[in-house]
C-alpha positions as CSV (number, residue, x, y, z in Angstrom):
1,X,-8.7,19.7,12.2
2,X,-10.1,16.4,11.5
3,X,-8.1,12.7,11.3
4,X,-7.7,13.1,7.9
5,X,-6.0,16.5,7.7
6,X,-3.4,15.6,9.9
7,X,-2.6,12.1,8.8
8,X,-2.6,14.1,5.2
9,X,-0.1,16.3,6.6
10,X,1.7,13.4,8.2
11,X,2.3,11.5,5.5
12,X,3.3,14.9,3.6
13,X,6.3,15.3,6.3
14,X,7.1,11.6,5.2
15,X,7.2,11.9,1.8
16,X,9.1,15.0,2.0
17,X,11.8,13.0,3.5
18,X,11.5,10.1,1.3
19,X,11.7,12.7,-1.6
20,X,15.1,14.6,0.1
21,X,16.7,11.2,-0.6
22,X,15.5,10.5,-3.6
23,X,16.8,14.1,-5.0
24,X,20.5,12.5,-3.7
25,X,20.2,9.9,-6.8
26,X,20.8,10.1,-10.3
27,X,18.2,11.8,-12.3
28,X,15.6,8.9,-13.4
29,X,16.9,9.4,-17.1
30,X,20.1,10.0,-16.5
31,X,21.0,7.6,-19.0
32,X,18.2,7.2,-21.0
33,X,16.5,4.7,-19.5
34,X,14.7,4.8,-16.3
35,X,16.9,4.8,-13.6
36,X,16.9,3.7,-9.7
37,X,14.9,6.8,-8.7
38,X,12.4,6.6,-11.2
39,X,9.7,5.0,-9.7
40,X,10.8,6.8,-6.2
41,X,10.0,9.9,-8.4
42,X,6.5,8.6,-9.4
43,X,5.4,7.7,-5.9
44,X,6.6,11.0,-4.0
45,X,4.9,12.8,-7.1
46,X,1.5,10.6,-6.7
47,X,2.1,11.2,-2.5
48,X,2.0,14.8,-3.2
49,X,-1.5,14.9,-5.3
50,X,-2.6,12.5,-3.0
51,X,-2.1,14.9,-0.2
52,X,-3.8,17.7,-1.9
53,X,-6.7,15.8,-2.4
54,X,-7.3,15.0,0.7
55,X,-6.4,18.7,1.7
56,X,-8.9,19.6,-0.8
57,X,-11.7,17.5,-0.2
58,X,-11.3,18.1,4.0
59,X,-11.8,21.7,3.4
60,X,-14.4,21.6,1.0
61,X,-16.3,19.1,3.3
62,X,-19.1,20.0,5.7
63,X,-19.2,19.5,8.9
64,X,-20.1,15.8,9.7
65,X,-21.5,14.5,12.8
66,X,-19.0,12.9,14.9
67,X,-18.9,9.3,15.7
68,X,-16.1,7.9,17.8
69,X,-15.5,4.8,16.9
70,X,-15.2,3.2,13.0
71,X,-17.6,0.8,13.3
72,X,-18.3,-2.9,10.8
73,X,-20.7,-5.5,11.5
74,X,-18.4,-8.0,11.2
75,X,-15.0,-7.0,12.6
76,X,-15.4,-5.9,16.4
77,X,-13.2,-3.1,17.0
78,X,-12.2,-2.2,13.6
79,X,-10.4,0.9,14.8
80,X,-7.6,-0.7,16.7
81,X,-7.7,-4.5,14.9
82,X,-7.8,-2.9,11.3
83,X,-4.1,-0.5,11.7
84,X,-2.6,-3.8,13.8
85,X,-3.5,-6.8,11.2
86,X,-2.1,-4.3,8.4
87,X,1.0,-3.3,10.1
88,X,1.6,-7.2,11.5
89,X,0.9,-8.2,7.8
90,X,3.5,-5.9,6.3
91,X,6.0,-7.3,8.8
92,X,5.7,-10.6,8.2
93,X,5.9,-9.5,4.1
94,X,8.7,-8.0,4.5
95,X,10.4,-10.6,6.5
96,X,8.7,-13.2,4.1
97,X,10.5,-11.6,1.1
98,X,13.9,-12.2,2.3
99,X,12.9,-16.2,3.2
100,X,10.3,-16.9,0.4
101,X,10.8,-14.9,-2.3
102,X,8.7,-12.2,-3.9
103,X,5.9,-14.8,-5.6
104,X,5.2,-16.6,-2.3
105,X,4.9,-13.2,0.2
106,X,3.8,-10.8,-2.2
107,X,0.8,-13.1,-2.9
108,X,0.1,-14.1,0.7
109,X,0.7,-10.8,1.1
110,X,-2.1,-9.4,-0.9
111,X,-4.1,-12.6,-0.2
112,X,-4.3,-11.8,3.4
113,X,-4.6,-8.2,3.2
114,X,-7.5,-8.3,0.6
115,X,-9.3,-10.9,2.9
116,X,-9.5,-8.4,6.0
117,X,-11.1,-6.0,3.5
118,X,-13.6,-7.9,1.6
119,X,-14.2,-10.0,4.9
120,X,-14.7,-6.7,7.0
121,X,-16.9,-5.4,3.9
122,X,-19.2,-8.6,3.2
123,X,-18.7,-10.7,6.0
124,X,-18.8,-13.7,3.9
125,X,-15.8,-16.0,4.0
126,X,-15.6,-17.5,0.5
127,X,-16.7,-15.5,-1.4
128,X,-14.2,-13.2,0.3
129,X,-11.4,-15.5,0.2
130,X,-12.2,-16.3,-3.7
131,X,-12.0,-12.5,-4.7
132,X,-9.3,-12.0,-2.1
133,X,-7.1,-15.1,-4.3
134,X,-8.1,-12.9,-7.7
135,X,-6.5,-10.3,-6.6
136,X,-3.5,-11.6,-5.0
137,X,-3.2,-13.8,-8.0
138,X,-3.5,-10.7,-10.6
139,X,-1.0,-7.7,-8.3
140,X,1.3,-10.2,-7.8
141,X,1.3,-11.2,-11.7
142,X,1.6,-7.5,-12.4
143,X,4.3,-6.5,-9.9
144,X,6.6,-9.4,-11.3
145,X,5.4,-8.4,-15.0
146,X,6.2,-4.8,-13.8
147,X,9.1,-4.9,-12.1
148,X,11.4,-8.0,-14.0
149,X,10.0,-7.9,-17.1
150,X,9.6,-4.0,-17.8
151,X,12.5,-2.6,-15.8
152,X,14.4,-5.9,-15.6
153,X,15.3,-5.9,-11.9
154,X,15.9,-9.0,-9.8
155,X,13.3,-10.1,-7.3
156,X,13.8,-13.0,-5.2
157,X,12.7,-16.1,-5.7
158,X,11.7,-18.9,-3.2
159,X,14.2,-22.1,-4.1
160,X,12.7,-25.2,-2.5
């Protein structure tokens, strides 16, 4: 029973959940068009294969030494910095969405979180902060194309 099997089966129990409300809602075409629990409907679905495959790929797996701690060379003590800067991160998004505005957070948002990443990967600061604003730049131009444009939904804006 390794860390990935049971956060797999954590985040199963989750979704489950999540998907027991979402079954409360209007079917997604109820109308015709996609409704407010179609893309709730996507993510439990992509959840659920999600979970397989990592069901699948723990069981095929072979036996792997164990190490105890998740190590980088340029992050000390990835294991407990890592889960804390992405759950701090996520909090300050979310509160950063209600007072800026979807543009402003999601991108610092992504900005920030793509930094740890590449930093913790490369351990060079420009060139990690350069790809890191590439990426911000292009999910955040993608989740507004996504969400306003395709589905027309509101998402707040940042009036200075």
């Amino acid at each position: 029973m390794s860390g990935q099997v049971l956060f797999a089966l954590a985040l199963a129990a989750l979704n489950t959940v999540y998907a027991s409300q979402v079954l409360q809602m209007d079917p997604p075409f109820a109308t015709g068009e996609p409704g407010p629990a179609f893309l709730p409907s996507i993510l439990c679905a992509f959840l659920y294969l999600a979970v397989a495959r990592i069901l699948y790929t723990e069981i095929r797996a072979e036996a792997a030494p164990q190490t105890d701690t998740a190590a980088s060379e340029h992050v000390p003590n990835l294991r407990l910095i890592g889960p804390a800067i992405a759950i701090g991160l996520t909090i300050l998004f979310i509160i950063g969405f209600f007072y800026l505005g979807y543009l402003v957070a999601a991108f610092l948002y992504t900005f920030l979180i793509a930094l740890f990443f590449n930093f913790e990967r490369s351990g060079a600061w420009l060139s990690s902060a350069l790809t890191s604003a590439v990426v911000a730049g292009c999910v955040t131009l993608f989740g507004w194309l996504f969400f306003v444009q395709v589905f027309g939904l509101y998402l707040p804006v940042w009036e200075f």
